[in-house]
C-alpha positions as CSV (number, residue, x, y, z in Angstrom):
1,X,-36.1,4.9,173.5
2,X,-36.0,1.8,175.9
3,X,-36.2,-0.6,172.9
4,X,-33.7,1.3,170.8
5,X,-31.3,1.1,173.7
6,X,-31.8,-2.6,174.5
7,X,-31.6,-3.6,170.5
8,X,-28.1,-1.7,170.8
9,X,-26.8,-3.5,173.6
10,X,-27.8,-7.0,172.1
11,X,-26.1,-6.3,168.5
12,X,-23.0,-5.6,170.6
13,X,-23.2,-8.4,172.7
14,X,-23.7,-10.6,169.2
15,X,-20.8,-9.6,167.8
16,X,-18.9,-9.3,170.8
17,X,-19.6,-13.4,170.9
18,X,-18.6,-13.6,167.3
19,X,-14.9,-12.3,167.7
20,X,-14.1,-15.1,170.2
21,X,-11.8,-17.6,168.8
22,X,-10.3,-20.7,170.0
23,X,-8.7,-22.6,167.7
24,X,-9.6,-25.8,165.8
25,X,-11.3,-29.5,166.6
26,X,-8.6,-31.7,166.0
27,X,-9.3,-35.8,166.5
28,X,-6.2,-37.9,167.1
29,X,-6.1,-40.9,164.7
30,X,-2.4,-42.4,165.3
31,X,0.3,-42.0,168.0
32,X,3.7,-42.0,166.4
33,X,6.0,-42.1,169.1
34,X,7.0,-40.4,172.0
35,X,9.8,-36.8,171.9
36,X,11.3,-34.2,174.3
37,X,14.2,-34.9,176.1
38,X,12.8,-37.2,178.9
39,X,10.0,-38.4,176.8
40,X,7.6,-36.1,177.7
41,X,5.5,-35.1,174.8
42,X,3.7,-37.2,172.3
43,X,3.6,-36.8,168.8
44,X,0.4,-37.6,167.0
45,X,-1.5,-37.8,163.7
46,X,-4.7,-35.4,164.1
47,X,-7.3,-34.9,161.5
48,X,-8.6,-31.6,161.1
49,X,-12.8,-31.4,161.8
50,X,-13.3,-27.7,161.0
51,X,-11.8,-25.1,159.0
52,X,-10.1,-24.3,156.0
53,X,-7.9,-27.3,156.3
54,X,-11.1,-29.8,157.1
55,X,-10.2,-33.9,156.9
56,X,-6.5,-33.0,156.6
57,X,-4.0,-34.9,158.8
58,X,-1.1,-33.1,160.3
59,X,1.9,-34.3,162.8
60,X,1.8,-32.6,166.1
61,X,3.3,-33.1,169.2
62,X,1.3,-33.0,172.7
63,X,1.3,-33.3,176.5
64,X,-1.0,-35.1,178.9
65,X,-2.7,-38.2,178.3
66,X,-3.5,-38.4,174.8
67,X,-5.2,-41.6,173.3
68,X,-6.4,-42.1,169.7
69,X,-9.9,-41.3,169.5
70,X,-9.7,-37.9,171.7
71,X,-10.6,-34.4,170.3
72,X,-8.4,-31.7,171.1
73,X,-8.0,-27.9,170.1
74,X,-5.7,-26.6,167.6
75,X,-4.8,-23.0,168.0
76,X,-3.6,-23.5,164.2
77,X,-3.4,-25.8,161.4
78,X,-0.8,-24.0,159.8
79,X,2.4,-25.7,161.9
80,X,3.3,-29.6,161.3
81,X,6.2,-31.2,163.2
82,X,9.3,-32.8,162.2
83,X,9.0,-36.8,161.8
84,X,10.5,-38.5,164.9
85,X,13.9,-39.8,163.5
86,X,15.6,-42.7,165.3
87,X,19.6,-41.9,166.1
């Protein structure tokens, strides 16, 4: 009975693991430019590492300290920002 009740409670603890989710590896290959309305954000060309959309390269914008090279994480793949136009 002991075993029966331990095999349960690690096949829920498996695919308790399994429904986590959080997001996508992204790794930023260009800086475009800088947007918001003080400057604040960056937009960037990332290339998808995992996924569906795998070795595609999207337009995104970002915050912080973002330098090509760096791996960040995607909650989608699906959105793509506006090019930066200049006025």
């Amino acid at each position: 009975m002991a075993d029966n009740n331990e095999q349960v409670q690690t096949q829920n603890h498996v695919e308790h693991t399994e429904k986590h989710f959080d997001g996508f590896i992204a790794e930023i290959v260009d800086i475009v430019g800088r947007t918001g309305i003080y400057g604040e954000a960056l937009q960037i060309m990332c290339k998808i590492l995992e996924g569906n959309d795998k070795g595609r390269v999207i337009r995104r914008n970002a915050v912080g300290r973002e330098k090509i090279g760096d791996k960040i994480r995607l909650p989608d793949t699906t959105r793509e920002m506006k090019q930066i136009k200049a006025k």
